[in-house]
C-alpha positions in Angstrom: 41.4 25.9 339.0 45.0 24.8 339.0 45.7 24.5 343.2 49.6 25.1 342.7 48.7 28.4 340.7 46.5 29.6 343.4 49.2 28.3 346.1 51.8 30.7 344.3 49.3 33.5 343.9 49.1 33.2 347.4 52.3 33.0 348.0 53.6 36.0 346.2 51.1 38.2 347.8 51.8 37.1 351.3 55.4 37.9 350.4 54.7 41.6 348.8 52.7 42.1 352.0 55.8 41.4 354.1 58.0 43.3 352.5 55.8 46.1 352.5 56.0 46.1 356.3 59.3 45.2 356.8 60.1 48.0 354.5 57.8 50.2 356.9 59.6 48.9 360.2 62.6 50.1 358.3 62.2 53.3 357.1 59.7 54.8 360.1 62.5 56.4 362.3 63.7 58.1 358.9 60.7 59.2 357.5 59.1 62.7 358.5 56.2 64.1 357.0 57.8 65.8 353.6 59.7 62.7 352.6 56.1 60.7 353.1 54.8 63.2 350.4 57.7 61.9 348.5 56.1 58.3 347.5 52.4 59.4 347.4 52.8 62.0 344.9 54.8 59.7 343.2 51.8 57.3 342.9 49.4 59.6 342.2 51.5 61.0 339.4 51.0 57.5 337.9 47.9 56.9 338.4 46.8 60.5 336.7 49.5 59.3 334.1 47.9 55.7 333.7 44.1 57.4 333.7 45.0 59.9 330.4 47.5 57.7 328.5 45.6 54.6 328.8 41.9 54.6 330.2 40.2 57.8 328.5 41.8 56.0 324.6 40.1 53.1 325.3 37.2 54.6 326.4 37.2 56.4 323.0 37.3 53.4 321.3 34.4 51.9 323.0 32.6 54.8 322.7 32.3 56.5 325.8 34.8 59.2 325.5 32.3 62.0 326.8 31.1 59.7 329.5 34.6 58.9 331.0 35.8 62.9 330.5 32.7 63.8 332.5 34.2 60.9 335.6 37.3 62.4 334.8 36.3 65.7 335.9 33.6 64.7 338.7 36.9 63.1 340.4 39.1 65.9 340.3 36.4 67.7 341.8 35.7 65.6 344.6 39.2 65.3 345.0 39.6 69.5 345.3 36.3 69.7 347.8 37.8 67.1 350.1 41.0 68.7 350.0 39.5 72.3 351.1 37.5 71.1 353.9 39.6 68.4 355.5 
């Protein structure tokens, strides 16, 4: 392994780290709880995006389309139970 490629990796990832919590710092006396809501639905928007346009064709052509459907579900379900009794 190539040291200055880890050294950057590292590098890059300290700095995305501290500009995640300098971002924080900032934006904490704005932020109430409806604008949080803001950026997580925002991500999970993505990810549920990311999940059926990219993960369940590939699963199809691997062959596991039923398989990753069923997951699919199984999490949305999980998801709906934890939200009803937390």
């Amino acid at each position: 392994m190539d040291f200055p490629v880890v050294l950057n990796a590292f590098l890059l990832t300290l700095f995305a780290g501290l500009s995640t919590g300098i971002g924080y710092a900032i934006l904490m006396p704005f932020m109430n709880e409806q604008l949080w809501g803001l950026p997580f639905a925002s991500v999970a928007g993505i990810m549920v995006f990311i999940s059926l346009d990219e993960l369940l064709p590939a699963a199809r052509e691997y062959g596991e389309h039923h398989l990753s459907i069923y997951g699919l579900l199984a999490g949305m379900a999980v998801m709906a139970f934890s939200l009803l009794i937390f």
